[in-house]
N, CA, C and O atoms as a printed pandas DataFrame, in Angstrom:
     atom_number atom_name residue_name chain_id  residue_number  x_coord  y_coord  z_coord
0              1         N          UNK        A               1   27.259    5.568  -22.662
1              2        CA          UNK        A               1   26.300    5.730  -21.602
2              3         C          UNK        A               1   26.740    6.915  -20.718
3              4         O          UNK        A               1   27.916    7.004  -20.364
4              5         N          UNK        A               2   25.688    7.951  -20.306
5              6        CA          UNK        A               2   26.336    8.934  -19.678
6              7         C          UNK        A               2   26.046    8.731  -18.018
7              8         O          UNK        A               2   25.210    7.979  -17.518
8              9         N          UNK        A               3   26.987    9.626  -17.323
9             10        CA          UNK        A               3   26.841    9.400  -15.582
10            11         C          UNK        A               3   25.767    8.624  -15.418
11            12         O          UNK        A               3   25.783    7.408  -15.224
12            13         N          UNK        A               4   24.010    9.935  -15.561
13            14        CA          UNK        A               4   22.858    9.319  -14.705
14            15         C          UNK        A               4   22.269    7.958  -14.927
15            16         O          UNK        A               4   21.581    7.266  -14.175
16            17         N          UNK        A               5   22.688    7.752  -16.095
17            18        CA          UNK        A               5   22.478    6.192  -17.169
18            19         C          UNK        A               5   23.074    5.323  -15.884
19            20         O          UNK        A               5   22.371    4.691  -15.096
20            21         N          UNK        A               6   24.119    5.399  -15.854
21            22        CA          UNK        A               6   25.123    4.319  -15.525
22            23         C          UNK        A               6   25.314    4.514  -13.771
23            24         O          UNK        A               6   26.003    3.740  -13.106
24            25         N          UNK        A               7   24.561    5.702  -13.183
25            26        CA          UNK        A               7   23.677    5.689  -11.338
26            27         C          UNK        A               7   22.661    5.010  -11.541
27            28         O          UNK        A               7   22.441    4.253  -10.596
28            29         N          UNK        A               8   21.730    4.918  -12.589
29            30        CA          UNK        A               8   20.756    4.036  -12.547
30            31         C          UNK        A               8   20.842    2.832  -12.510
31            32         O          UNK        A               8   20.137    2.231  -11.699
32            33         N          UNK        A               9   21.343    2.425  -12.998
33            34        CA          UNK        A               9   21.626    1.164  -13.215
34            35         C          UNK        A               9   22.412    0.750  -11.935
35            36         O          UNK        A               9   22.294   -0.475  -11.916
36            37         N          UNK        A              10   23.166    1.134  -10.838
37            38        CA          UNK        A              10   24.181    0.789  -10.398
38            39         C          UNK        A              10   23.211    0.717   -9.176
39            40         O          UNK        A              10   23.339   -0.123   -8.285
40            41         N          UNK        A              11   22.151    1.742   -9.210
41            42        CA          UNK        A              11   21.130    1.929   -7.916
42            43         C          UNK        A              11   20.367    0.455   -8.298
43            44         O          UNK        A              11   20.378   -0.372   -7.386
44            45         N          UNK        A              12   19.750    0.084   -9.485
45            46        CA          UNK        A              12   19.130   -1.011   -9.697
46            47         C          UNK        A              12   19.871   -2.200   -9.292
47            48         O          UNK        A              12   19.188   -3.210   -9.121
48            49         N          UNK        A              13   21.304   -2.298   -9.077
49            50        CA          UNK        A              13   21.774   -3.829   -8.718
50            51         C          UNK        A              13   21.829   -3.513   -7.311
51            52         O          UNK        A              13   22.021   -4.540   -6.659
52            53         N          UNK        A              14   21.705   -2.189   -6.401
53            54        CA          UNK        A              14   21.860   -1.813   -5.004
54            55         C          UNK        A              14   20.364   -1.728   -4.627
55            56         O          UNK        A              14   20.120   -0.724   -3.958
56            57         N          UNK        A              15   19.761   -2.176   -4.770
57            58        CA          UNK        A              15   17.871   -1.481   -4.295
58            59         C          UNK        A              15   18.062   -1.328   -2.834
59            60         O          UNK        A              15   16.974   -1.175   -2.278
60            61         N          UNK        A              16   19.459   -1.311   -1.704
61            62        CA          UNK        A              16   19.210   -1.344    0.069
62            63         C          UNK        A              16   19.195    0.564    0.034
63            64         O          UNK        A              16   18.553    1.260    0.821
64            65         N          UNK        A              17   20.070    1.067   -1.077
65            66        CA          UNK        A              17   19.877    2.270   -0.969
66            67         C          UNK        A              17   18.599    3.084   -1.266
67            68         O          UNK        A              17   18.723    4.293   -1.465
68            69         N          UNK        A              18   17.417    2.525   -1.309
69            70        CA          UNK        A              18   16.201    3.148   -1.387
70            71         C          UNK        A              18   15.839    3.720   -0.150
71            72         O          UNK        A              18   15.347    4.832    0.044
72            73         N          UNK        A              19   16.320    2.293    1.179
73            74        CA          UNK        A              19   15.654    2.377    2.189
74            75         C          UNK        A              19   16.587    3.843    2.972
75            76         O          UNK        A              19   16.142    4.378    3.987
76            77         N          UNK        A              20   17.603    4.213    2.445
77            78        CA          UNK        A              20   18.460    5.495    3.323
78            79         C          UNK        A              20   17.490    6.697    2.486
79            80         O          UNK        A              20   16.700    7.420    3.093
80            81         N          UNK        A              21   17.652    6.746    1.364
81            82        CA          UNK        A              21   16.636    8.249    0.885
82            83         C          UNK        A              21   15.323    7.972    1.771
83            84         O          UNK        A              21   15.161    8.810    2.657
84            85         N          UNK        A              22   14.315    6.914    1.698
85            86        CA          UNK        A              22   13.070    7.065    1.945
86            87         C          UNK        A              22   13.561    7.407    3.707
87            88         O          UNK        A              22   12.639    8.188    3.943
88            89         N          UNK        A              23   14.041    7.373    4.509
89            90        CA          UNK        A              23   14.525    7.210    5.895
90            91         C          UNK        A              23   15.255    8.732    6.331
91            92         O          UNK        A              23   15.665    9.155    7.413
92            93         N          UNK        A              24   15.208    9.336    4.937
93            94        CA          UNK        A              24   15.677   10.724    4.999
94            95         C          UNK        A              24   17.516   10.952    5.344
95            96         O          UNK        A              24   18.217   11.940    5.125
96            97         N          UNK        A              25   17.906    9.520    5.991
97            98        CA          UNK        A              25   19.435    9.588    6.151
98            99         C          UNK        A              25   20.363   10.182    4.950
99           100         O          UNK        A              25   21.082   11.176    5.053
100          101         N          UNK        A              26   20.198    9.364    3.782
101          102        CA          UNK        A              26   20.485   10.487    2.732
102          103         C          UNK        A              26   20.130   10.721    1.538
103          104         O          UNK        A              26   19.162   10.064    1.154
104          105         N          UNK        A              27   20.738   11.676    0.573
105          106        CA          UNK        A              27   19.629   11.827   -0.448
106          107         C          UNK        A              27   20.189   11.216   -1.763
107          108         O          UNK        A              27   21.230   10.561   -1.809
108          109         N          UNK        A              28   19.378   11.502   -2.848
109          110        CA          UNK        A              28   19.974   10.949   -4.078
110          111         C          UNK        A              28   20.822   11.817   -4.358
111          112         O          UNK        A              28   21.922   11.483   -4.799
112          113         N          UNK        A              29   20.508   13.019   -4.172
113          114        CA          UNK        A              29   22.065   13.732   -4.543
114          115         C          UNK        A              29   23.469   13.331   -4.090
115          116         O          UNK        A              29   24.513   13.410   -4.738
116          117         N          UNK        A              30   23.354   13.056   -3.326
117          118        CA          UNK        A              30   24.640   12.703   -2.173
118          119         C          UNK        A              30   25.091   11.278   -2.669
119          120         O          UNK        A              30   26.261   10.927   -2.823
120          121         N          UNK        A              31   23.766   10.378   -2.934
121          122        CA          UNK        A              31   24.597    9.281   -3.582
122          123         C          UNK        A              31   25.546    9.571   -5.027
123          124         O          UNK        A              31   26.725    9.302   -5.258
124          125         N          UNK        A              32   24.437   10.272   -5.922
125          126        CA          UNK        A              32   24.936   10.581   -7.034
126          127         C          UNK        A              32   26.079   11.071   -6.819
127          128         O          UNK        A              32   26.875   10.459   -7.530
128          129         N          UNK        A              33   26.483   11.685   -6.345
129          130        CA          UNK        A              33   28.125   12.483   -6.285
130          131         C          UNK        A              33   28.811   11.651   -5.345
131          132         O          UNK        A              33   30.020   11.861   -5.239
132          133         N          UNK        A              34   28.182   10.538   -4.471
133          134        CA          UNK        A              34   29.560    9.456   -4.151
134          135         C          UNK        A              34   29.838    8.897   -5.512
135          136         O          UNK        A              34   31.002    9.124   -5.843
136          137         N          UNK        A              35   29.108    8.202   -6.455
137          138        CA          UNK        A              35   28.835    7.336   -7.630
138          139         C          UNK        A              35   30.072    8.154   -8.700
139          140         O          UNK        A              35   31.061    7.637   -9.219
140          141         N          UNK        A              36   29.501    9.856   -8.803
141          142        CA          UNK        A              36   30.488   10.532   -9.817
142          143         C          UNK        A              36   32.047   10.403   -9.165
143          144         O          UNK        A              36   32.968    9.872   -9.786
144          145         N          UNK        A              37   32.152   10.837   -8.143
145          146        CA          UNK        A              37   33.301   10.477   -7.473
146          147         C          UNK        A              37   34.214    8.902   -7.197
147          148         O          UNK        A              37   35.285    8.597   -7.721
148          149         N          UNK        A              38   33.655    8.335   -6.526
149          150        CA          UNK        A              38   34.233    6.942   -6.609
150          151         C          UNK        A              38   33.731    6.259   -7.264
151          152         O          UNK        A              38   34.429    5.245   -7.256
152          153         N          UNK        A              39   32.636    6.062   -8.099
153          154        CA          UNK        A              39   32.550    4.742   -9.102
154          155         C          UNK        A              39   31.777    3.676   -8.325
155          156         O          UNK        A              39   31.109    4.110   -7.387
156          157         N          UNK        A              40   31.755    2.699   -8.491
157          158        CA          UNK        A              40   31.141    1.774   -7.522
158          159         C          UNK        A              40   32.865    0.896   -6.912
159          160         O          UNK        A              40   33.327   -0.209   -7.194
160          161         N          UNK        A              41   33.193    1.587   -6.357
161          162        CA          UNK        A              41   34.240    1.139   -5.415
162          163         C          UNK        A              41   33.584    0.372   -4.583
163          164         O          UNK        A              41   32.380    0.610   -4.684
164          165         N          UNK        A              42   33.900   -0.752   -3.509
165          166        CA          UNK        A              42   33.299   -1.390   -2.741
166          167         C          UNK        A              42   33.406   -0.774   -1.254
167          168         O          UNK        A              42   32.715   -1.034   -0.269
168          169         N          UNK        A              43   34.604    0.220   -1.410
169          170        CA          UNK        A              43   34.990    0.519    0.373
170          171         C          UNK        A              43   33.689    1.794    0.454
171          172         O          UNK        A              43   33.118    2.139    1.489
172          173         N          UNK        A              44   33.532    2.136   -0.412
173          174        CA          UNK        A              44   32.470    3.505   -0.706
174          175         C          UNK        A              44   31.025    3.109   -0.356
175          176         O          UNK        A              44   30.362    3.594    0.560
176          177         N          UNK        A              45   30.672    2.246   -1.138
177          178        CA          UNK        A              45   29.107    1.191   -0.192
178          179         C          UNK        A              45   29.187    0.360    0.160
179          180         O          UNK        A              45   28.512   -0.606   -0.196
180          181         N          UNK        A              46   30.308    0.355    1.281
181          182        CA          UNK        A              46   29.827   -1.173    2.258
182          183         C          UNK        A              46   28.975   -0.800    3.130
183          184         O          UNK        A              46   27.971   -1.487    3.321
184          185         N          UNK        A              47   29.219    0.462    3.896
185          186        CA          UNK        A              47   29.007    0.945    4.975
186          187         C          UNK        A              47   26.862    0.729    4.683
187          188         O          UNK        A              47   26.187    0.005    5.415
188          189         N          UNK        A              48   26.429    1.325    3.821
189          190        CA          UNK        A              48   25.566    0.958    3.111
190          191         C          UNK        A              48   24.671    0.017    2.648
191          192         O          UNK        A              48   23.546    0.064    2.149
192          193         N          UNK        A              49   25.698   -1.120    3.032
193          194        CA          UNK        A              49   25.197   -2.263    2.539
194          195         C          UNK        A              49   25.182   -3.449    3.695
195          196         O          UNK        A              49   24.548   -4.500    3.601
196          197         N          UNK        A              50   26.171   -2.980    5.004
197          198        CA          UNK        A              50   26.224   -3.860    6.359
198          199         C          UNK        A              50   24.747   -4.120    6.744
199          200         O          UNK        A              50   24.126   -5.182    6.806
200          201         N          UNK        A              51   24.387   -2.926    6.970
201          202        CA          UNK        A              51   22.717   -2.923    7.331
202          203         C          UNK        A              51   21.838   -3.638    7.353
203          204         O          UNK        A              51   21.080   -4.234    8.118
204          205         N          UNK        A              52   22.203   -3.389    5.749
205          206        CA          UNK        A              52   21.083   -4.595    4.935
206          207         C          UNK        A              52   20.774   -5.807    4.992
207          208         O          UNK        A              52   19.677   -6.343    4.836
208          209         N          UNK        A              53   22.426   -6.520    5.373
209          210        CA          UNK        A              53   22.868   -7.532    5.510
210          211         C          UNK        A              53   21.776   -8.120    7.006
211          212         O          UNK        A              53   20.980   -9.051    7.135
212          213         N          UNK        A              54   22.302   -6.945    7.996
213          214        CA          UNK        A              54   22.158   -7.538    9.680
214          215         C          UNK        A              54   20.402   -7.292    9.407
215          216         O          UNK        A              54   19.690   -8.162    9.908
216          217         N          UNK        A              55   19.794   -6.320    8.752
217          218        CA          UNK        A              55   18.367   -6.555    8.791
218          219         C          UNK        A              55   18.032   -7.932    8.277
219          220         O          UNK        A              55   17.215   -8.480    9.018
220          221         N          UNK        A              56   18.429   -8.725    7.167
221          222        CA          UNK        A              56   17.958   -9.487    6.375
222          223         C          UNK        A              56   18.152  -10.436    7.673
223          224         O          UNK        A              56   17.074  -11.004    7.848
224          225         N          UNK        A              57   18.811  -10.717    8.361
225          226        CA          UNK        A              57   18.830  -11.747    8.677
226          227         C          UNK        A              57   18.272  -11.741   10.278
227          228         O          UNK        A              57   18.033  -12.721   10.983
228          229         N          UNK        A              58   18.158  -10.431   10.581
229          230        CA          UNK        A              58   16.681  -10.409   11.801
230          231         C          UNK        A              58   15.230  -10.360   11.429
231          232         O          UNK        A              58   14.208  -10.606   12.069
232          233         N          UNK        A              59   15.444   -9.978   10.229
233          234        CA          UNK        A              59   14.113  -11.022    9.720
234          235         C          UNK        A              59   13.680  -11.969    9.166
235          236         O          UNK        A              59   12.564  -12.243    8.722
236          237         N          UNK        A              60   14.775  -12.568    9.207
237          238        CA          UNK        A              60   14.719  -14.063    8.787
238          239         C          UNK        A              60   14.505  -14.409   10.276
239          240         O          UNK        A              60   13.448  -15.040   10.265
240          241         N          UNK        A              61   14.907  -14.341   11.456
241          242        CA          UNK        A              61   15.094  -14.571   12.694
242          243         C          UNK        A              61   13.270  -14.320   13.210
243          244         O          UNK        A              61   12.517  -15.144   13.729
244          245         N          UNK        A              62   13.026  -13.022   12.861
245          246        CA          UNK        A              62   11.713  -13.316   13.080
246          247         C          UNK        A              62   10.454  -13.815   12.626
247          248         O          UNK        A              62    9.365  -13.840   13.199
248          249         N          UNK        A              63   10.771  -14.174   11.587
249          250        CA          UNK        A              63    9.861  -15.087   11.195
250          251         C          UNK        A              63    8.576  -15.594   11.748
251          252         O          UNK        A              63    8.762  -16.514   12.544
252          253         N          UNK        A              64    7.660  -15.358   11.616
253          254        CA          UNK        A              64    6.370  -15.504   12.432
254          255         C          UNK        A              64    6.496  -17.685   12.568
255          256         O          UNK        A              64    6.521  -18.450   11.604
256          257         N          UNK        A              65    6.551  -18.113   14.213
257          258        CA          UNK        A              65    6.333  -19.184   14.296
258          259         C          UNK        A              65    4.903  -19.569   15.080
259          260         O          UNK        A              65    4.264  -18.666   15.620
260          261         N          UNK        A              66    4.463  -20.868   15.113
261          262        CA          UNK        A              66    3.533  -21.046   14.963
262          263         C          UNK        A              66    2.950  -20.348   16.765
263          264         O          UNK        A              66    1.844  -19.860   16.996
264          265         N          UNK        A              67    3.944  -20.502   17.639
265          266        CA          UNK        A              67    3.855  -20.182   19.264
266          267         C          UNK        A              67    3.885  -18.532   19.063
267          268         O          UNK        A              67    3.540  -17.794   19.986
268          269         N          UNK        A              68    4.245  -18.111   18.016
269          270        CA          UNK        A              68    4.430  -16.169   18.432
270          271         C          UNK        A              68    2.891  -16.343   17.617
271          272         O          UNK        A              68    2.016  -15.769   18.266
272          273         N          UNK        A              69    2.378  -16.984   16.382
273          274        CA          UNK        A              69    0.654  -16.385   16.271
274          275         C          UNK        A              69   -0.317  -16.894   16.892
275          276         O          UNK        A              69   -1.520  -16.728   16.688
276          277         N          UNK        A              70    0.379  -17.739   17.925
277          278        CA          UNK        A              70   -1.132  -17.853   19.023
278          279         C          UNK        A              70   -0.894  -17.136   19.851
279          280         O          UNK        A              70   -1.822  -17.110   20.659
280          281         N          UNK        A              71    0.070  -16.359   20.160
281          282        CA          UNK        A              71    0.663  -15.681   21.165
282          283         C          UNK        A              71   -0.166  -14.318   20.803
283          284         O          UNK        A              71   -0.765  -13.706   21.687
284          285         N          UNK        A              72   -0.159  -13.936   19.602
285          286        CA          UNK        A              72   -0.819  -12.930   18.683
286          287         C          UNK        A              72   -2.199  -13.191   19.020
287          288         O          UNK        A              72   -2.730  -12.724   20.027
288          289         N          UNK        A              73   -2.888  -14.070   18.031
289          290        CA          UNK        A              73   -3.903  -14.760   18.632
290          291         C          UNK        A              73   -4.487  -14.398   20.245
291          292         O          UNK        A              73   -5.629  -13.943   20.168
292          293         N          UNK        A              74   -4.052  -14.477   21.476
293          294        CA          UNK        A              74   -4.393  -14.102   22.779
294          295         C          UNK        A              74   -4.507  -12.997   22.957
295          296         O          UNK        A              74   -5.189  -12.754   23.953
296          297         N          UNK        A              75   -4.034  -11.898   22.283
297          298        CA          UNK        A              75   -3.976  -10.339   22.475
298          299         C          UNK        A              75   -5.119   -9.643   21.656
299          300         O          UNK        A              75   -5.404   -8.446   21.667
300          301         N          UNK        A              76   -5.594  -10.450   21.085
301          302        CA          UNK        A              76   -6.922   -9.937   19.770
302          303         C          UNK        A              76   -7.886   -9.755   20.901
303          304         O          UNK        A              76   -8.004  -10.628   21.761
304          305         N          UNK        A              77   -8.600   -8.612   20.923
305          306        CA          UNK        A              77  -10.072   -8.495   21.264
306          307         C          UNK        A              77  -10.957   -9.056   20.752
307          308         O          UNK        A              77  -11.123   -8.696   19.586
308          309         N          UNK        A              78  -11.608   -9.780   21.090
309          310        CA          UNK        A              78  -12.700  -10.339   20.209
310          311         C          UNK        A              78  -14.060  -10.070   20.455
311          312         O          UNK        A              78  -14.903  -10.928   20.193
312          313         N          UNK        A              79  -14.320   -9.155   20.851
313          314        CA          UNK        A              79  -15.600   -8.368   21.167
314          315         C          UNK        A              79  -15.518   -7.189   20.395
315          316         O          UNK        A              79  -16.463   -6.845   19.686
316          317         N          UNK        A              80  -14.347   -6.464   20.477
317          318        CA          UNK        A              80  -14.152   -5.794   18.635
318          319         C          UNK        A              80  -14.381   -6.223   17.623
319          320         O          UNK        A              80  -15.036   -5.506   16.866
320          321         N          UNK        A              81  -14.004   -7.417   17.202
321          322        CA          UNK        A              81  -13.651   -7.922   16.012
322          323         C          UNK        A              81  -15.232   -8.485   16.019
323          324         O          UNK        A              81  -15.616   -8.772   14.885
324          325         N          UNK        A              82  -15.886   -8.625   16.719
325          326        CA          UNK        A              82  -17.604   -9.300   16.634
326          327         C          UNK        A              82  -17.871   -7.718   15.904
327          328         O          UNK        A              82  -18.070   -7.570   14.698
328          329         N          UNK        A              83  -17.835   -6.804   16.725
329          330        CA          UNK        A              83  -18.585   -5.380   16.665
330          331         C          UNK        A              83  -18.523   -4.960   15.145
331          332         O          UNK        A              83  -19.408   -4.585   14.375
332          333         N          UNK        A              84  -17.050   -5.172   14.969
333          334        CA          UNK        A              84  -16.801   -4.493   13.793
334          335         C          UNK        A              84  -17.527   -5.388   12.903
335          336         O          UNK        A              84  -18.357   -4.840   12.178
336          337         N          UNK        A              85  -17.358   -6.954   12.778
337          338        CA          UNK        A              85  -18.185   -7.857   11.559
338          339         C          UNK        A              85  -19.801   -7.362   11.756
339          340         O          UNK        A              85  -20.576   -7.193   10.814
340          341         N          UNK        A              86  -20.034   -7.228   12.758
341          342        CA          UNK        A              86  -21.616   -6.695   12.731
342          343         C          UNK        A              86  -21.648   -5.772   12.102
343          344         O          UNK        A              86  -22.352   -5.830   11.094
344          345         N          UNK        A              87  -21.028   -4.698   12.350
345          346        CA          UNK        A              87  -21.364   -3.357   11.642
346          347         C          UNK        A              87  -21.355   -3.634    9.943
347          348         O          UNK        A              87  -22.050   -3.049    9.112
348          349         N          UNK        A              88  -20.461   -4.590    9.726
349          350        CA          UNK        A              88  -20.476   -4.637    8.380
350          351         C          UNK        A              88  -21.490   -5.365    7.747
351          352         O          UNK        A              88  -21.942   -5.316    6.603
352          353         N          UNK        A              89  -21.773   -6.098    8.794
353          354        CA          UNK        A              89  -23.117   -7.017    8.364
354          355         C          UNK        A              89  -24.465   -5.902    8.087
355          356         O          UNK        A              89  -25.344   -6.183    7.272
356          357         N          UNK        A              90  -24.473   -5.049    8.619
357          358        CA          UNK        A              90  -25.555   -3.844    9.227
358          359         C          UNK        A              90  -25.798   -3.346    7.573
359          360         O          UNK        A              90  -26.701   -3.438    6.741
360          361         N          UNK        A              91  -24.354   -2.739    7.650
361          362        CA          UNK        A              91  -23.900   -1.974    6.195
362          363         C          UNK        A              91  -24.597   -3.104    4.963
363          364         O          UNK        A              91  -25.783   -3.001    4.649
364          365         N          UNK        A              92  -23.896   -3.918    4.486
365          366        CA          UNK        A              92  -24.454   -4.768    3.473
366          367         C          UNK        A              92  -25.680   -4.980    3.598
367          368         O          UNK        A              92  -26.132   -5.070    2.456
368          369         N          UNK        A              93  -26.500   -5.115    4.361
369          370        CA          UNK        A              93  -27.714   -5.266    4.756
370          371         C          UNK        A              93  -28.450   -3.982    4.158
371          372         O          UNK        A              93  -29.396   -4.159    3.389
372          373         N          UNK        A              94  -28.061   -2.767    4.474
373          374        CA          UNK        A              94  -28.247   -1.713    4.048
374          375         C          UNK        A              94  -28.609   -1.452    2.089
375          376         O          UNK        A              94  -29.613   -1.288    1.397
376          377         N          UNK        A              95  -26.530   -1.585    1.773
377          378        CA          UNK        A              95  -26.733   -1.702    0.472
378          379         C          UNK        A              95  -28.069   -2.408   -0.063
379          380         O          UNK        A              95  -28.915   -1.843   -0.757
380          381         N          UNK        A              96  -28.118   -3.766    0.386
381          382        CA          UNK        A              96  -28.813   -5.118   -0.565
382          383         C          UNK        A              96  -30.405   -4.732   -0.231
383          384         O          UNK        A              96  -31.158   -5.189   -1.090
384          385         N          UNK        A              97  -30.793   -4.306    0.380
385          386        CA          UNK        A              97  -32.350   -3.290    0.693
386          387         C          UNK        A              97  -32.424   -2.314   -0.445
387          388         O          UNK        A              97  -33.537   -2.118   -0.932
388          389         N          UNK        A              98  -30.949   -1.407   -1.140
389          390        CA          UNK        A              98  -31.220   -0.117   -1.637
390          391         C          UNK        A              98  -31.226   -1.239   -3.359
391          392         O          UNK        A              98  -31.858   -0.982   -4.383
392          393         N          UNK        A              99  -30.563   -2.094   -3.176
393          394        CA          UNK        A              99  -30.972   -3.082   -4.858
394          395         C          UNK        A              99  -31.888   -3.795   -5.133
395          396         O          UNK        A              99  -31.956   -4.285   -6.260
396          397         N          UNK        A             100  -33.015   -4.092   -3.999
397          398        CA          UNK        A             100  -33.634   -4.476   -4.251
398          399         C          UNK        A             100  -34.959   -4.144   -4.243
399          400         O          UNK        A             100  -35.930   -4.863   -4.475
400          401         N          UNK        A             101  -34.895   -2.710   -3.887
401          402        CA          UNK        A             101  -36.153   -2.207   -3.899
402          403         C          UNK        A             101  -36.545   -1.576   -5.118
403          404         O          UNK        A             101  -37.694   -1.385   -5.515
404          405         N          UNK        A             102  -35.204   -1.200   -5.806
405          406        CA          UNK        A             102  -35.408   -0.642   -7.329
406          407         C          UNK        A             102  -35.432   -1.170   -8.428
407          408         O          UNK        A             102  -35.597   -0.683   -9.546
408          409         N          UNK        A             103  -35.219   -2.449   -8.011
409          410        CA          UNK        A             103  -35.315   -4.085   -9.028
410          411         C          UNK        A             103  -35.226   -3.194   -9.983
411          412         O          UNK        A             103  -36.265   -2.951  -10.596
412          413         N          UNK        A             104  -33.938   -2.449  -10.380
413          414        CA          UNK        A             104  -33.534   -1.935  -12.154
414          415         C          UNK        A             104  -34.858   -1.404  -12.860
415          416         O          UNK        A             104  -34.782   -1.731  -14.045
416          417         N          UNK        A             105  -35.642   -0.949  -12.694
417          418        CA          UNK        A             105  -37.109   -0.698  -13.341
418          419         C          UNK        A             105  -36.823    0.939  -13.218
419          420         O          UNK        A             105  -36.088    1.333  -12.313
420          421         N          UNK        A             106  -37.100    1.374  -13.650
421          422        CA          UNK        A             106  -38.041    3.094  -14.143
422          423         C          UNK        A             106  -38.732    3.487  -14.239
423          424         O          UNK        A             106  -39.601    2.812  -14.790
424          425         N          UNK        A             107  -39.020    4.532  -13.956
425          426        CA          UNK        A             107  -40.589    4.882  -14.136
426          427         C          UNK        A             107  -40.773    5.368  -16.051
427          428         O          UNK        A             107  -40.154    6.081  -16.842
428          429         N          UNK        A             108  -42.286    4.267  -16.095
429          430        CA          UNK        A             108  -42.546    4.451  -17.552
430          431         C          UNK        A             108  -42.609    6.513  -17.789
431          432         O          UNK        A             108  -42.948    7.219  -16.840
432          433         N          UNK        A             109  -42.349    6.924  -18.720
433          434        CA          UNK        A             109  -42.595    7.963  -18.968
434          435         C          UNK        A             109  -43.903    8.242  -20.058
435          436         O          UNK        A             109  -44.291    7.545  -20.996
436          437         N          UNK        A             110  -44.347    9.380  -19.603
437          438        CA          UNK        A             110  -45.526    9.249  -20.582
438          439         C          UNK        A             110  -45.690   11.081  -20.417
439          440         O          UNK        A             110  -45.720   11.886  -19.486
440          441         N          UNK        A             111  -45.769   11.127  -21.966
441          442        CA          UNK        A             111  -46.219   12.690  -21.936
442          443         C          UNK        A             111  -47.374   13.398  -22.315
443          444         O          UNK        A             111  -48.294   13.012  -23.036
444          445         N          UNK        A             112  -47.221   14.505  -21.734
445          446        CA          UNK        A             112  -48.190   15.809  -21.884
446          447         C          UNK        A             112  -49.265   15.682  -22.516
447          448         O          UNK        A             112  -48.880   15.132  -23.548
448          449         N          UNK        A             113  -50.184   15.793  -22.591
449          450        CA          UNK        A             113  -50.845   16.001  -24.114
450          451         C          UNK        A             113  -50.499   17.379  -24.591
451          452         O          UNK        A             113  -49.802   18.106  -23.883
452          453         N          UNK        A             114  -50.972   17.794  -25.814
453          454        CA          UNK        A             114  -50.661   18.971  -25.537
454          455         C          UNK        A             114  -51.520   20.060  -25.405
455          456         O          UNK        A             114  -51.273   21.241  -25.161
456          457         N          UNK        A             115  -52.691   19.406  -25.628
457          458        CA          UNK        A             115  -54.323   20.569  -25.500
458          459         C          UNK        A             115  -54.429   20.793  -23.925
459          460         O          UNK        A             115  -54.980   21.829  -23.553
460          461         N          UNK        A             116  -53.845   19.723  -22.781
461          462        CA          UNK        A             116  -54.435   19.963  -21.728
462          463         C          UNK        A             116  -53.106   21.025  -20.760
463          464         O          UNK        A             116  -51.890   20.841  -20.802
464          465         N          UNK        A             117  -53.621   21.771  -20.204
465          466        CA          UNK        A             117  -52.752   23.275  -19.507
466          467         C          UNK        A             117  -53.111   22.630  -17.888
467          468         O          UNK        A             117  -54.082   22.013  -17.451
468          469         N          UNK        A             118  -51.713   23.142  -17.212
469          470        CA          UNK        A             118  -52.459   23.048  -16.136
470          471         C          UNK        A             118  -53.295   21.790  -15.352
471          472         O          UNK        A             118  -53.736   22.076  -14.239
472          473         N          UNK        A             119  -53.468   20.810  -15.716
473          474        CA          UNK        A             119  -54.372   19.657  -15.584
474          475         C          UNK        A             119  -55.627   20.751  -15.979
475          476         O          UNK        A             119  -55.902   21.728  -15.283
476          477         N          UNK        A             120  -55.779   20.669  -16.255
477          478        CA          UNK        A             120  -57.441   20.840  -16.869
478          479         C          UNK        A             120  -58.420   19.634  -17.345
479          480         O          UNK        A             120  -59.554   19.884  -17.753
């Protein structure tokens, strides 16, 4: 198995290091050449991996309970949320007028004769 084989794989049992590239902190290059350099040493990604740890478990902490979504709940406008279902009501209303006026039909076609020019 060569190096990038065996960063892949090492990134696949680490997925916290996605969130430092996408976050711009650092890049895959930079991992890759910790990886060529130390190997998966543990003193090399802890630092890396603390994070992850203290996030996981402030969001376990926040956890939506039932007093923070009524709490949520009280902050909703609900004169928006009417406006906006109307408008959509408006809209569909719209569509279901444009299907049913064309009830799938065509206009029969019928042609020319060919003696007559012009309507004559």
């Amino acid at each position: 198995m060569d190096k990038m084989t065996e960063f892949k794989e090492f990134v696949k049992e680490k997925p916290e290091l996605i969130r430092y590239v996408k976050s711009g902190e650092m890049s895959w290059q930079k991992f890759y050449e910790l990886f060529d350099l130390y190997g998966t040493k543990e003193e090399v990604w802890k630092p890396y991996q603390k994070e992850t740890k203290v996030e996981e478990k402030t969001k376990e902490a926040s956890a939506f309970g039932v007093g923070e979504i009524l709490g949520w709940l009280k902050t909703v406008d609900l004169d928006s949320v009417q406006n906006g279902i109307s408008s959509m009501q408006r809209v569909l209303g719209v569509l279901q007028d444009f299907g049913t006026k064309e009830d799938g039909k065509t206009p029969e076609y019928k042609p020319r004769p060919l003696y007559k020019h012009f309507e004559d």
